[in-house]
N, C-alpha and C positions, 0 to 999 in steps of 0.2 A: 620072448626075447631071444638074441641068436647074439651070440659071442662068437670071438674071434679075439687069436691074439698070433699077430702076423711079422715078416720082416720086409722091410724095406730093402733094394738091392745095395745101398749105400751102410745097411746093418744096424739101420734103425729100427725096433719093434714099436707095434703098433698095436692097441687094441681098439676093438671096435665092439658097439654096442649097439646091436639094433632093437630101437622100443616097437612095440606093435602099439596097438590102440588099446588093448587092454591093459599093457602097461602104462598107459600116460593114464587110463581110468583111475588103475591103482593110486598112483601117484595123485594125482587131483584128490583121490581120496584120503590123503594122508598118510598110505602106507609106503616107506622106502621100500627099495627094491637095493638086497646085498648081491654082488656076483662075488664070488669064494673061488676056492679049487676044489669046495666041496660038493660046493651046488652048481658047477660049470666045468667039468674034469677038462685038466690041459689048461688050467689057469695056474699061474705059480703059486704055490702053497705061502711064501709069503705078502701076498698083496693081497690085496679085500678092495671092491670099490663099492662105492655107498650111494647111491640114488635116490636123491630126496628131491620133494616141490615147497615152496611155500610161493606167495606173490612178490613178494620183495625181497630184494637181496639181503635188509635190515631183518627181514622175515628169516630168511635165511639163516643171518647170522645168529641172531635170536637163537634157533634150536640149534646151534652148533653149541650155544655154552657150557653144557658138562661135558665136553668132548673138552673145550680148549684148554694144555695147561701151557708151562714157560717152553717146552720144548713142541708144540705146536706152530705151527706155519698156514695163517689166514689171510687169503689174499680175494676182495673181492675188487671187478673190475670194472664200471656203470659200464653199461651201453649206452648207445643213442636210439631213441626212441626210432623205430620204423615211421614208418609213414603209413596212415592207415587208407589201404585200396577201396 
């Protein structure tokens, strides 16, 4: 995976997350993937981002429940299905 955590010229920061293939493996295989500041130095010490798969966003939410309590903020947003080529 290759991080980044950038600024915009208007002083927006940005980060970015590039997955390789063997992290989408990972992922397919159930394991998240945490980026820290401890495992990706130059990430701020208080953020953490959390990298999970499941196939539905209900899938999704599903494994979020012992994470969620009253001061939790869960927003999922459907897509629309691609068109398959």
């Amino acid at each position: 995976m290759v991080t980044a955590l950038a600024n915009t010229p208007d002083g927006e920061r940005v980060i970015v997350l590039g997955v390789s293939r063997s992290n989408i493996e990972r992922l397919l295989a159930g394991h998240p993937i945490d980026v820290t500041a401890e495992s990706h130095p130059g990430f701020p010490p208080d953020l953490i981002i959390a990298i999970f798969f499941r196939e539905t966003e209900r899938d999704l939410t599903q494994s979020l429940q012992e994470l969620i309590t009253e001061q939790t903020k869960v927003t999922v947003v459907p897509r629309e299905k691609l068109p398959v080529q």
